[in-house]
C-alpha positions as CSV (number, residue, x, y, z in Angstrom):
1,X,-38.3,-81.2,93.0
2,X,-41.0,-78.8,93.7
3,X,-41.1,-77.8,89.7
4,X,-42.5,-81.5,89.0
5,X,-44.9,-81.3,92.0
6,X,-46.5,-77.9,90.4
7,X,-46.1,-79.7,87.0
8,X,-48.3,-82.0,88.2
9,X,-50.9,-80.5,89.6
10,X,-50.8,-78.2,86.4
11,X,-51.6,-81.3,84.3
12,X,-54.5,-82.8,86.6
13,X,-56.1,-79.6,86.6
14,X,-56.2,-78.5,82.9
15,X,-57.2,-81.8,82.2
16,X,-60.5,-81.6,84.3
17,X,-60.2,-77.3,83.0
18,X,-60.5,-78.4,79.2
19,X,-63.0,-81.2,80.1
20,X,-65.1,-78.7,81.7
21,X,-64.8,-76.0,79.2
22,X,-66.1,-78.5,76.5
23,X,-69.1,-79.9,78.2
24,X,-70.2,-75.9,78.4
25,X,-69.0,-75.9,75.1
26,X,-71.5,-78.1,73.8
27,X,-74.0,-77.1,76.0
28,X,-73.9,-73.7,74.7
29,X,-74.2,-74.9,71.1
30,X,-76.6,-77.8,71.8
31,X,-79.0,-75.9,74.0
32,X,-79.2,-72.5,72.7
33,X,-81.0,-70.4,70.7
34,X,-80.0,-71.4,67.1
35,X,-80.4,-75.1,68.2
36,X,-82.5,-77.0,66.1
37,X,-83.8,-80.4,65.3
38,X,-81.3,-81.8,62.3
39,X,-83.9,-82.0,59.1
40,X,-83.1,-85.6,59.2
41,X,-84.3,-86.5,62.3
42,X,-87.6,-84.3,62.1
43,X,-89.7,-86.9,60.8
44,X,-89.4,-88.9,64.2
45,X,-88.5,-86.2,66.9
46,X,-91.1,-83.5,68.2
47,X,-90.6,-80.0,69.5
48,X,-91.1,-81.8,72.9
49,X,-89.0,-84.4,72.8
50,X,-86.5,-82.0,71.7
51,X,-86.9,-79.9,74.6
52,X,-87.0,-82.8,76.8
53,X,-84.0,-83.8,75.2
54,X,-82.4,-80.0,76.1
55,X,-83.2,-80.7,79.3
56,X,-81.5,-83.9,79.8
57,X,-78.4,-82.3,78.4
58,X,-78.4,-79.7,81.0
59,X,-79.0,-82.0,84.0
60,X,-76.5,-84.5,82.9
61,X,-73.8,-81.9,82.4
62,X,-74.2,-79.8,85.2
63,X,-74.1,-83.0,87.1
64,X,-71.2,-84.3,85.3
65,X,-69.0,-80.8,86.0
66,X,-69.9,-81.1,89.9
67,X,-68.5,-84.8,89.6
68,X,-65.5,-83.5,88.3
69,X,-64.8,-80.7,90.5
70,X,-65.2,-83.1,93.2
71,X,-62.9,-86.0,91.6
72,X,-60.4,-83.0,90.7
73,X,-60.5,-82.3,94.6
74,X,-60.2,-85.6,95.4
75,X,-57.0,-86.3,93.4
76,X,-55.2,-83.1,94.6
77,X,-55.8,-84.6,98.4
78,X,-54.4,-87.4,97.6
79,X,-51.5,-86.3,95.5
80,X,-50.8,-83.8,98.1
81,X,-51.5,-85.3,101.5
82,X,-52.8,-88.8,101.4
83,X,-50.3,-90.7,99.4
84,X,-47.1,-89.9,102.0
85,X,-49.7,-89.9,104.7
86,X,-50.6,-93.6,103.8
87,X,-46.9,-95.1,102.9
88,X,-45.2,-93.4,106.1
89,X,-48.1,-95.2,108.3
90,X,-47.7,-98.7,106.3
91,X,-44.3,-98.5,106.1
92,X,-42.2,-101.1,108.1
93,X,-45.4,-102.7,110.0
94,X,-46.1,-105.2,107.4
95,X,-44.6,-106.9,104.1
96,X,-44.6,-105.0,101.3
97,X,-47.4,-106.9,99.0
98,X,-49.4,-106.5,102.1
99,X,-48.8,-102.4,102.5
100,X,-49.7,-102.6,98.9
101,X,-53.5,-104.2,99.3
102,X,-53.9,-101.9,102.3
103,X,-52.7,-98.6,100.4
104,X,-54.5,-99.7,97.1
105,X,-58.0,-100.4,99.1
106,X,-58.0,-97.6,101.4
107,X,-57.6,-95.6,98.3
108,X,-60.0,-97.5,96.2
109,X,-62.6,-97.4,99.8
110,X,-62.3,-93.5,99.8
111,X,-62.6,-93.0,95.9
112,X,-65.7,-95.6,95.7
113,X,-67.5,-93.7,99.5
114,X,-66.9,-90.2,97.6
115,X,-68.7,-91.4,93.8
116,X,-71.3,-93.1,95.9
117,X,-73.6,-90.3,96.0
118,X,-73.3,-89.4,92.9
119,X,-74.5,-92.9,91.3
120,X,-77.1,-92.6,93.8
121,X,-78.1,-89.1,92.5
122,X,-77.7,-89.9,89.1
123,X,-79.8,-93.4,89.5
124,X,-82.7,-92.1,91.7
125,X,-82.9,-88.3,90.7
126,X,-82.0,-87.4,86.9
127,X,-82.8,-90.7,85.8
128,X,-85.2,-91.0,87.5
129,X,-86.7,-87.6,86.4
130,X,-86.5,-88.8,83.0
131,X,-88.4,-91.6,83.1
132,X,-85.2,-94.1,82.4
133,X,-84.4,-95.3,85.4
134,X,-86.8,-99.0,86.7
135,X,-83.6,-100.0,89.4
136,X,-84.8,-100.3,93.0
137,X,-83.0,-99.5,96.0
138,X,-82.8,-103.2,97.1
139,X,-80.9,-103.9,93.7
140,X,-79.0,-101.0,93.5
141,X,-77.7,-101.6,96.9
142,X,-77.3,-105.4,95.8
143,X,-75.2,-103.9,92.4
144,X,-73.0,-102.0,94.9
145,X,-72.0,-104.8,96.8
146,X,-71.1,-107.5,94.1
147,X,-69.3,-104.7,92.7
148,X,-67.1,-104.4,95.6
149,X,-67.0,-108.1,95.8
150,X,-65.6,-108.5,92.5
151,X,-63.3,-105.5,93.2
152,X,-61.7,-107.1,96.0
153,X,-61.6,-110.9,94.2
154,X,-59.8,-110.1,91.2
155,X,-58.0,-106.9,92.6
156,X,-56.0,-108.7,95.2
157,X,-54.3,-111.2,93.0
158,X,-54.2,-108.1,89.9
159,X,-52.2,-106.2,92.7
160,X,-50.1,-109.1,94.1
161,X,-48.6,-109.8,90.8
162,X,-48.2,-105.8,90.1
163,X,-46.1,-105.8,93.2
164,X,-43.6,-108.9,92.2
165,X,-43.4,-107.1,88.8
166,X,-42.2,-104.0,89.8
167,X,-39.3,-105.4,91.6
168,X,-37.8,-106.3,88.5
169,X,-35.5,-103.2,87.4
170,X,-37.3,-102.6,83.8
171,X,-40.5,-103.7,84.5
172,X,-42.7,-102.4,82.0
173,X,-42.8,-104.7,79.0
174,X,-43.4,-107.4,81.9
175,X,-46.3,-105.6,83.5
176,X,-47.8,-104.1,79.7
177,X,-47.9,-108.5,78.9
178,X,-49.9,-109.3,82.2
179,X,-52.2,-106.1,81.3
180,X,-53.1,-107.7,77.4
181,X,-53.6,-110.9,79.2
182,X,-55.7,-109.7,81.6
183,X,-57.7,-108.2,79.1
184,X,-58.0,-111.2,76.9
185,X,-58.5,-112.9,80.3
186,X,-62.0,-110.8,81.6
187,X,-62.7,-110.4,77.6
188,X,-63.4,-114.8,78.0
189,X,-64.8,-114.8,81.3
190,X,-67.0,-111.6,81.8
191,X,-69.7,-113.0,79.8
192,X,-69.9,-115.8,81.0
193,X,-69.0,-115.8,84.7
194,X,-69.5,-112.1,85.5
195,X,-72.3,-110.6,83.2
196,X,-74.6,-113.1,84.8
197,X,-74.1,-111.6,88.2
198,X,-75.9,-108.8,87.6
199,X,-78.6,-109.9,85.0
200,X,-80.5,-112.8,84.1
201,X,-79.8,-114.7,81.0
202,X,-82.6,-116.3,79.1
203,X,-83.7,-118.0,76.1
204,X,-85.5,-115.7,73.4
205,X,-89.1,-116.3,73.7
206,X,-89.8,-115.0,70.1
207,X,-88.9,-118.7,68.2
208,X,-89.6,-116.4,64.9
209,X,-87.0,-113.4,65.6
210,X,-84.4,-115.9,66.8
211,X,-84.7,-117.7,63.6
212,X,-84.1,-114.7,61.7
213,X,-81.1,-113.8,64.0
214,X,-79.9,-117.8,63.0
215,X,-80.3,-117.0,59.8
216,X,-78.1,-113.7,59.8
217,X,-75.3,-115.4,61.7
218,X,-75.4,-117.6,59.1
219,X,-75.2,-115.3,56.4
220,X,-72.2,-113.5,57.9
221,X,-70.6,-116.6,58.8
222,X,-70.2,-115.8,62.2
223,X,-70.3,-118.5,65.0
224,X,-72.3,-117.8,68.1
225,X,-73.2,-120.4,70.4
226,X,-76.1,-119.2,72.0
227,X,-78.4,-115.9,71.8
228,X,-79.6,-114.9,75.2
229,X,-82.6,-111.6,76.0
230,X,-81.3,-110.4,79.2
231,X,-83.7,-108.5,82.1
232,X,-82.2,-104.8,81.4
233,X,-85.6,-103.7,82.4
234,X,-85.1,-104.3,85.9
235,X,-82.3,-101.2,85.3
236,X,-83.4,-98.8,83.1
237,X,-86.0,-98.0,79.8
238,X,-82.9,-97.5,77.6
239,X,-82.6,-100.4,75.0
240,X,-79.0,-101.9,73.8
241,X,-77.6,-105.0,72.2
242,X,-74.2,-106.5,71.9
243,X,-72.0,-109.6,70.3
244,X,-69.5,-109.7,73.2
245,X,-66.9,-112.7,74.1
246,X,-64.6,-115.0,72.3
247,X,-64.8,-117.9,71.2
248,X,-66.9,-120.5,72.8
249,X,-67.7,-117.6,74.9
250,X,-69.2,-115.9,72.3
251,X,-73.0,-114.2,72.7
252,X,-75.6,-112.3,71.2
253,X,-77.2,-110.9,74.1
254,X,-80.7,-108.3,73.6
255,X,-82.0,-106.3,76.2
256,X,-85.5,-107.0,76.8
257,X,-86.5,-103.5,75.8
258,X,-85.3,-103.5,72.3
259,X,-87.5,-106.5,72.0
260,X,-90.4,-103.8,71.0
261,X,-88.0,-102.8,68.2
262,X,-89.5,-104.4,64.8
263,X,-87.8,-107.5,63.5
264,X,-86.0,-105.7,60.9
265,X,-84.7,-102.7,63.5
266,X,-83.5,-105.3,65.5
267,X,-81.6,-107.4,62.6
268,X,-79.8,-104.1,61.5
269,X,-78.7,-103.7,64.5
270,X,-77.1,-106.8,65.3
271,X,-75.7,-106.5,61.7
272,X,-73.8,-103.4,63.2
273,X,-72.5,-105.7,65.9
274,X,-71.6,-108.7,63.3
275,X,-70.0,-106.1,61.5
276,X,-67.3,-105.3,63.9
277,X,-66.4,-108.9,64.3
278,X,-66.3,-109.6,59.9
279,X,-64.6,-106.4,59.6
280,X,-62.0,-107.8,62.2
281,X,-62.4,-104.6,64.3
282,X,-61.9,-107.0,67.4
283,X,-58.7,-108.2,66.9
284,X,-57.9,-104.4,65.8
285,X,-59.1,-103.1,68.8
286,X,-57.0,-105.5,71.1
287,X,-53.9,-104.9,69.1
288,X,-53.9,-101.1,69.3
289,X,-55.1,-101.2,72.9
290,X,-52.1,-103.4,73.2
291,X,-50.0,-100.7,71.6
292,X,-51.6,-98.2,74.1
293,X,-51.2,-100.2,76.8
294,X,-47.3,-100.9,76.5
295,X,-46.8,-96.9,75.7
296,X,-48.9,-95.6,78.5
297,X,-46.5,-98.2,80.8
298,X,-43.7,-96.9,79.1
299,X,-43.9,-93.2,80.6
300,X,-44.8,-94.6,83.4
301,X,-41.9,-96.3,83.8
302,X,-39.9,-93.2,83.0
303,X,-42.0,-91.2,85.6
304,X,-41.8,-93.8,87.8
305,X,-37.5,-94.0,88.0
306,X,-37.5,-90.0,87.8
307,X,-40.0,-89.6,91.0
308,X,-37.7,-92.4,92.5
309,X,-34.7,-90.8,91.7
310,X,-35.1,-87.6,93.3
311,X,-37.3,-88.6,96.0
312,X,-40.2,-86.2,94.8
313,X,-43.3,-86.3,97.2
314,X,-41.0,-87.8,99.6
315,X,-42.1,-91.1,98.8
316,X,-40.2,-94.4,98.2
317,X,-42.5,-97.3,98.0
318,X,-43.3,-98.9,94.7
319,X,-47.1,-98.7,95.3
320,X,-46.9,-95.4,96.0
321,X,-43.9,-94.2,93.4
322,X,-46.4,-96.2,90.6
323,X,-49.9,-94.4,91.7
324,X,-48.3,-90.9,91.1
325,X,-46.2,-91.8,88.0
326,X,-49.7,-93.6,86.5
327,X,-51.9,-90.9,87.3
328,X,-49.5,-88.1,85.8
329,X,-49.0,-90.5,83.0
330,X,-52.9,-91.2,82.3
331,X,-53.4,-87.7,82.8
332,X,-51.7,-86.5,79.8
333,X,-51.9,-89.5,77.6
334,X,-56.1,-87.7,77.8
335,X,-55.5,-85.6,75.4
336,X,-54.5,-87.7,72.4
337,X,-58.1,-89.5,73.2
338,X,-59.4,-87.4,69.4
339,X,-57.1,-89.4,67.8
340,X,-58.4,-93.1,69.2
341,X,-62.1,-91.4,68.7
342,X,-61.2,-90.9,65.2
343,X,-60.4,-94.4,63.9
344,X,-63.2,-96.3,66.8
345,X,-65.6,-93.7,64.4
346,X,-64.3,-94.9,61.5
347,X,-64.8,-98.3,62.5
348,X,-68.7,-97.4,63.3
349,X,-69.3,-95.8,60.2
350,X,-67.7,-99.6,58.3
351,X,-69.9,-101.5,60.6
352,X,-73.3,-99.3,59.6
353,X,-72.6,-100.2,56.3
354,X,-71.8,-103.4,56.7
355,X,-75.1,-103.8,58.2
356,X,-76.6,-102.1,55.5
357,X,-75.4,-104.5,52.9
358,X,-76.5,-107.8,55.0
359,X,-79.9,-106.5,55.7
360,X,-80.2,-105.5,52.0
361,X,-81.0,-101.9,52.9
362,X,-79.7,-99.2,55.1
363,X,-84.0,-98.4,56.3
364,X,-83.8,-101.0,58.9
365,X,-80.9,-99.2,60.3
366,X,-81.7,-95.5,59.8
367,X,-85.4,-96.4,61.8
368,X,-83.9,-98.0,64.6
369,X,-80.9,-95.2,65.2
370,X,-83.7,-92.5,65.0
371,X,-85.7,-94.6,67.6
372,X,-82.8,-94.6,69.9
373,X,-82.8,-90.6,69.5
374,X,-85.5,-90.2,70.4
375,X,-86.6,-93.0,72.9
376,X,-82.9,-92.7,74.9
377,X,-82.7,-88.3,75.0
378,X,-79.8,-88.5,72.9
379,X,-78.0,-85.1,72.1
380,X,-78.8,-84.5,68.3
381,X,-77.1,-81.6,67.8
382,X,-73.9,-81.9,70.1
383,X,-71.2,-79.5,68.9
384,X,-68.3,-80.5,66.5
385,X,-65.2,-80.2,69.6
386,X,-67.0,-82.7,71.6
387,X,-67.6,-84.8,69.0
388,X,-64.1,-85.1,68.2
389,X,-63.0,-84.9,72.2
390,X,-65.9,-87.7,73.7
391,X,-67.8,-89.7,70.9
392,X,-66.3,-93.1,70.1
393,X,-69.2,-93.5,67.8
394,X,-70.1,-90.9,64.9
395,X,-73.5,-88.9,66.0
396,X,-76.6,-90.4,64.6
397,X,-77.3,-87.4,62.3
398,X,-74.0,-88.6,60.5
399,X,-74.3,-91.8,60.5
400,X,-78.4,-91.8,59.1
401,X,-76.4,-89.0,56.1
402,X,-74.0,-91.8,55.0
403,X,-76.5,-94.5,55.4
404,X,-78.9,-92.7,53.1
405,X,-75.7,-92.1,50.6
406,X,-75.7,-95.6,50.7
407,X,-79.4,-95.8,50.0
408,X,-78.7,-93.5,47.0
């Protein structure tokens, strides 16, 4: 079956091809001559911040292309080479659930030693460089390790239960119902038992902002237990804040530097985030990743028998059989990715205006998305195929337009 083998390759690399070609795509068109600061945002951005801005562009995609080459390389290894290399030596020396956490974290070891350098590059030079990175060694390092902790903890029972589902003959509806579980599952627990790994969660300081932010909750009639400022700071300059959980899990959580943000900044943009929850964009989002989950396992499943079937790689073991038929799978499932971009866009653009309405007035809003232009390097002008390829959210010049249609 050598035709699949090419096939396959053929599909890894015009994946990484096309991803490449549009990052130079829309570094061409956001960088060059006729580039220009967007009339709307000329009122907050500067000729230098703009070039600053070029700058960051550059770094980060030139950076991002390298990364790619290098995964791209890394997949063709072990597509080629590794996979057999690692069954044929597990094969027979131990129970199969146990070849399975051995091939799964030697692969996982290698993938996480090769992307290594390049967190630490990204981290400690072009962050750094750019004034966003405040992270130290000592809790980078730190970072790392919980991260390989947490890896291993929930991996090995994630994998043990993979395992004792593909034995069943059509096991892909089974495995796509302990994926949407699992999702619910970490969607519960993350911020409460994981989130708080990493950062510290504290009370608000500001009794008068979190009164207003009581206040809003109310007026949306959304429950949240408790609003929490975490110590982002100790990361990086960029500014964020999120309505994450279910539930009684449910919390508003700041990061310490949006707390320069004015009250009103701030309120409009948590009415962004109360937004998604009354417009019922959660439950949404869960069912159509549901819907994407069960296809995606579906092919894979098909992949998987056919690569069984006919013995292609020369491999036989479910671990391994499932690796290439998943990787093929997610591979070309990449290029539909405009068409979830599209609707989690459509979504934004409901939850700006939903904001809009609770505040009152879209100029809360349009401030504090021009702020985070400006303050975070953000591309302004980034060009209309990678908009439509990468952006989950519309770009800020579109979403200040339709705000101030609102305003009109």
């Amino acid at each position: 079956m050598d035709y699949f083998v090419a096939l396959f390759l053929i599909v890894i690399i015009v994946r990484t091809i096309w991803e490449i070609v549009i990052d130079l795509i829309n570094l061409r068109y956001s960088t060059g001559t006729n580039a220009k600061i967007p009339n709307i945002l000329e009122d907050k951005i500067s000729t230098e911040d703009f070039e600053k801005s070029k700058k960051y562009l550059k770094d980060t995609t030139y950076f991002g292309i390298v990364g790619s080459l290098v995964s791209l390389t890394v997949d063709i290894v072990f597509v080629l080479k590794l996979f057999p290399v690692l069954e044929h030596a597990l094969s027979g020396k131990w129970s199969l659930p146990i070849q399975a956490l051995l091939f799964f974290g030697i692969y996982t070891l290698i993938d996480y030693l090769v992307g290594l350098p390049f967190s630490i590059y990204s981290t400690f030079v072009i962050e750094e460089k750019y004034g966003f990175n405040t992270t130290k060694p000592r809790l980078f390092f730190r970072d790392q390790i919980l991260n390989v902790l947490l890896t291993v903890l929930l991996g090995i029972p994630v994998l043990l239960v993979l395992m004792w589902l593909l034995s069943y003959p059509i096991w892909w509806w089974q495995v796509s119902l302990f994926a949407i579980a699992l999702v619910v599952f970490i969607s519960f627990v993350q911020p409460v038992f994981i989130a708080p790994l990493f950062y510290k969660f504290s009370k608000l300081e500001n009794e008068e902002l979190e009164r207003k932010l009581r206040a809003l909750l109310e007026k949306a009639k959304v429950k949240v237990p408790n609003i929490y400022k975490i110590d982002a700071s100790k990361r990086t300059k960029k500014q964020n804040a999120y309505l994450t959980g279910i539930g009684k899990s449910r919390r508003l959580v700041l990061f310490d530097t949006i707390l320069t943000y004015s009250d009103d900044e701030i309120l409009a943009i948590v009415g962004h985030e109360l937004g998604h929850h009354v417009r019922r964009h959660i439950p949404k989002l869960i069912l159509t990743n549901s819907v994407y989950i069960t296809l995606i396992l579906y092919l894979t499943n098909l992949v998987y028998d056919f690569i069984k079937a006919n013995n292609v790689f020369g491999v036989s073991q479910p671990y391994t059989v499932f690796s290439y038929a998943l990787m093929f799978i997610t591979s070309i499932i990449f290029f539909a990715e405009p068409i979830t971009n599209y609707f989690s866009r459509k979504m934004e653009y409901e939850a700006d205006e939903y904001s809009a309405k609770l505040i009152g007035s879209p100029q809360p809003l349009i401030s504090s998305l021009k702020r985070l232009v400006k303050e975070n390097l953000s591309n302004p002008n980034p060009a209309p195929i990678y908009k439509t390829w990468h952006y989950t959210h519309p770009s800020p010049e579109e979403r200040i337009k339709r705000l101030m249609e609102l305003q009109n």
